[in-house]
BASE-338850 format. One record per residue: residue number from 1; x, z, y of N, C-alpha, C in turn. Coordinates in Angstrom, 1 decimal. Example, Ala and Ser with C-alpha at 12.3 -4.5 7.8 and 13.67 -1.06 7.14 Angstrom:
BEGIN
{1,{13.2,7.8,-5.7},{12.3,7.8,-4.5},{13.2,7.8,-3.3}}
{2,{12.8,7.1,-2.2},{13.7,7.1,-1.1},{12.9,7.9,0.0}}
# end
This chain:
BEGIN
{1,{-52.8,-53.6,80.9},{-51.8,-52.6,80.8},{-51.1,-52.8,79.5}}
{2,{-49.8,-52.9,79.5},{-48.9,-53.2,78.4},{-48.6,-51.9,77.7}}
{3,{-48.5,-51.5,76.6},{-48.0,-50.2,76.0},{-47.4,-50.9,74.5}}
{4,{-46.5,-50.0,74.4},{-46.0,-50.0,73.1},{-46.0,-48.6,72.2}}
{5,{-45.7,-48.6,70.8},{-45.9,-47.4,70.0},{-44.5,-47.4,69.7}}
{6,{-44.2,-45.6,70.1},{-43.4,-44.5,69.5},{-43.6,-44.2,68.6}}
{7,{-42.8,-44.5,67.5},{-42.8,-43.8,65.9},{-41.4,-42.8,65.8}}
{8,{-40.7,-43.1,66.1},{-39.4,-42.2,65.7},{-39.0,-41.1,66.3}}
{9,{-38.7,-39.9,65.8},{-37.8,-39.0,66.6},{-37.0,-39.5,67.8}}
{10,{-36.1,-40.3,67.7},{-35.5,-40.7,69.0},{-36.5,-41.2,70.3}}
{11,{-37.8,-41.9,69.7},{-38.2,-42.2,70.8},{-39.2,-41.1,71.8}}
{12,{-39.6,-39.9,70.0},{-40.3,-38.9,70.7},{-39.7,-38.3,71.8}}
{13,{-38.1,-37.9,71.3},{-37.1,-37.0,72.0},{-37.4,-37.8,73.2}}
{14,{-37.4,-39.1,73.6},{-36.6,-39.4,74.9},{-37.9,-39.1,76.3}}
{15,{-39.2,-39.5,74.7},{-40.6,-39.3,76.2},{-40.9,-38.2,76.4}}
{16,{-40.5,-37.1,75.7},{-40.3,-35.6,75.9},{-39.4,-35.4,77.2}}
{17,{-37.7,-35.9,76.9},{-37.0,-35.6,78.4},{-37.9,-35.7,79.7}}
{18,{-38.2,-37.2,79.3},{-38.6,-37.9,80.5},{-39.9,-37.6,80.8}}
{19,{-40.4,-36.6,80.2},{-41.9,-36.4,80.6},{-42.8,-37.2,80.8}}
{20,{-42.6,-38.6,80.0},{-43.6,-39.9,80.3},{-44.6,-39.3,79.5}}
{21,{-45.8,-39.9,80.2},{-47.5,-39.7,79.5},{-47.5,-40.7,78.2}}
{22,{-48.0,-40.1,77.3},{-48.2,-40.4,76.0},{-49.6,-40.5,75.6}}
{23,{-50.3,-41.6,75.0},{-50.9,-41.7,74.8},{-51.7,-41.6,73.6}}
{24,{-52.6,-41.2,73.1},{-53.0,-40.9,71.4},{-54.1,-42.1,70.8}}
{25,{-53.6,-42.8,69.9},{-54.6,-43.7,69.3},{-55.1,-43.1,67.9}}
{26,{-55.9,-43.6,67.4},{-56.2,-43.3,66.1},{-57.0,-44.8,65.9}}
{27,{-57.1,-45.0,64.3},{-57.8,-46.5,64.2},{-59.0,-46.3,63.4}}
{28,{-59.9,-47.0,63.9},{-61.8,-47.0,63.3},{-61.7,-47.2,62.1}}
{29,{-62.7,-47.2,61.0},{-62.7,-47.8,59.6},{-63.2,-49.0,60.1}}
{30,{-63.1,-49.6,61.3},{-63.8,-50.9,61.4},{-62.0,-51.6,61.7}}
{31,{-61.3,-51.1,62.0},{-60.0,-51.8,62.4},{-59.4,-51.5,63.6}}
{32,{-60.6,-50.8,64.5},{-60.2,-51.2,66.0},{-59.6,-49.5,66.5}}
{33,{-58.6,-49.9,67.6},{-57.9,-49.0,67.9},{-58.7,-47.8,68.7}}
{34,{-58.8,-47.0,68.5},{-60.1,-46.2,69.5},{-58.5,-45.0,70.1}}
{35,{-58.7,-44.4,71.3},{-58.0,-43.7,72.6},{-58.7,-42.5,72.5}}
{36,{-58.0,-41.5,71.5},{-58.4,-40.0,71.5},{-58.2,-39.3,72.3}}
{37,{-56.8,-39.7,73.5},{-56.6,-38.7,74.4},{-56.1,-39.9,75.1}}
{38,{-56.0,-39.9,76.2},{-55.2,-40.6,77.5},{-53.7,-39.6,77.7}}
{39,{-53.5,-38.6,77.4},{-52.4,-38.2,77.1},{-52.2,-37.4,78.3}}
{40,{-50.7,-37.1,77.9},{-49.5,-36.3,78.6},{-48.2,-36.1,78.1}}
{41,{-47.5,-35.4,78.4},{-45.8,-35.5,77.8},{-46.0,-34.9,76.8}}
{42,{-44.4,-35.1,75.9},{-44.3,-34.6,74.4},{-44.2,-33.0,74.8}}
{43,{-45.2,-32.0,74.0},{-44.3,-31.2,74.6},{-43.3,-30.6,72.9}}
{44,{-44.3,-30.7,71.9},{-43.5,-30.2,70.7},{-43.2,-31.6,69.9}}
{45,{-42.9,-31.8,68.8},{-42.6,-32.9,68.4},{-42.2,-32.4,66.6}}
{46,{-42.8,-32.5,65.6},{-42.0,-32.5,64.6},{-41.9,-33.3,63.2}}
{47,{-41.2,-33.2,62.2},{-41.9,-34.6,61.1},{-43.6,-34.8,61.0}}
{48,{-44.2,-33.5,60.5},{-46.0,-34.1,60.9},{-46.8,-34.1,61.8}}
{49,{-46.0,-33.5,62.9},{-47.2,-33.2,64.0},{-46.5,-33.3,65.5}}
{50,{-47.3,-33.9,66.1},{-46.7,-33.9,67.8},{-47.8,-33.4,68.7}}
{51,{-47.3,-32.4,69.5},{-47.6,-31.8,70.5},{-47.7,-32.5,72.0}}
{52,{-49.1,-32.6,72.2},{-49.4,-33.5,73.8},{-50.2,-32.2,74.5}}
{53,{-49.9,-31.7,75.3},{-50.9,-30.9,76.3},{-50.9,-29.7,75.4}}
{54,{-52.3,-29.4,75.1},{-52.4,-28.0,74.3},{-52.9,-28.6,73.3}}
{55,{-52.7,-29.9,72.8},{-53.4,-29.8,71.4},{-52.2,-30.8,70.4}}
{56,{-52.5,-30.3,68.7},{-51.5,-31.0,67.8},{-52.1,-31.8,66.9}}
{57,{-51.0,-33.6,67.3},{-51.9,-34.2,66.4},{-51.1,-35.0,65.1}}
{58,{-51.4,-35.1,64.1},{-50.4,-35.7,63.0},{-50.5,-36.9,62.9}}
{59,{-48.7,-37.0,62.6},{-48.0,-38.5,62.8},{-48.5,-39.1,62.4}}
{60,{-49.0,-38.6,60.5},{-49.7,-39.7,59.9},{-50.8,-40.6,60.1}}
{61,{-51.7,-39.9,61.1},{-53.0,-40.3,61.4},{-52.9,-40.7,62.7}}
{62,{-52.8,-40.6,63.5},{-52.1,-41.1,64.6},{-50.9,-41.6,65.2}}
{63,{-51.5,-42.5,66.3},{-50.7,-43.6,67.0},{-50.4,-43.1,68.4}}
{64,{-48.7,-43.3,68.6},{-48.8,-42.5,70.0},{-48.0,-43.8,70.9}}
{65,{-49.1,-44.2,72.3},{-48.0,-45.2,73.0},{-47.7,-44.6,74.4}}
{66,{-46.8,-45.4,75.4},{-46.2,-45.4,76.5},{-46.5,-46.7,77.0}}
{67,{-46.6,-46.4,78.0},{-47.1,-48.0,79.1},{-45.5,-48.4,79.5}}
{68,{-45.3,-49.7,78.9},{-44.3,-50.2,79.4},{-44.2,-50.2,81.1}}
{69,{-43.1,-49.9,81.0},{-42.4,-49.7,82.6},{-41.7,-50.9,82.9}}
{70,{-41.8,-52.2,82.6},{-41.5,-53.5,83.5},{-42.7,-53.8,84.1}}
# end
């Protein structure tokens, strides 16, 4: 499964319209990417913090992707 990472406002904004599932990574002290949440749509979005489902997680510490759609 191919995914890529949303960092920007524009890209939050666009997976918010589009209600694409978002995915939450965060990374190990060992390096490796570990899958906090399998996700859902954006629902809030702001400089530190983005809203998936009912919970908020910050930008800084977290990695949010979308499964490429080709």
């Amino acid at each position: 499964m191919n995914t890529y990472e949303i960092k920007t406002d524009m890209e939050l904004f666009a997976a918010a319209l589009s209600q694409i599932r978002v995915r939450v990574e965060t990374e190990s002290e060992h390096g490796v990417d570990i899958i906090v949440d399998y996700g859902g749509p954006v629902k809030i979005y702001t400089p530190e913090f983005v809203k998936i489902q009912d919970t908020y997680y910050a930008r800084a510490t977290h990695v949010f992707k979308v499964m490429n759609q080709n």
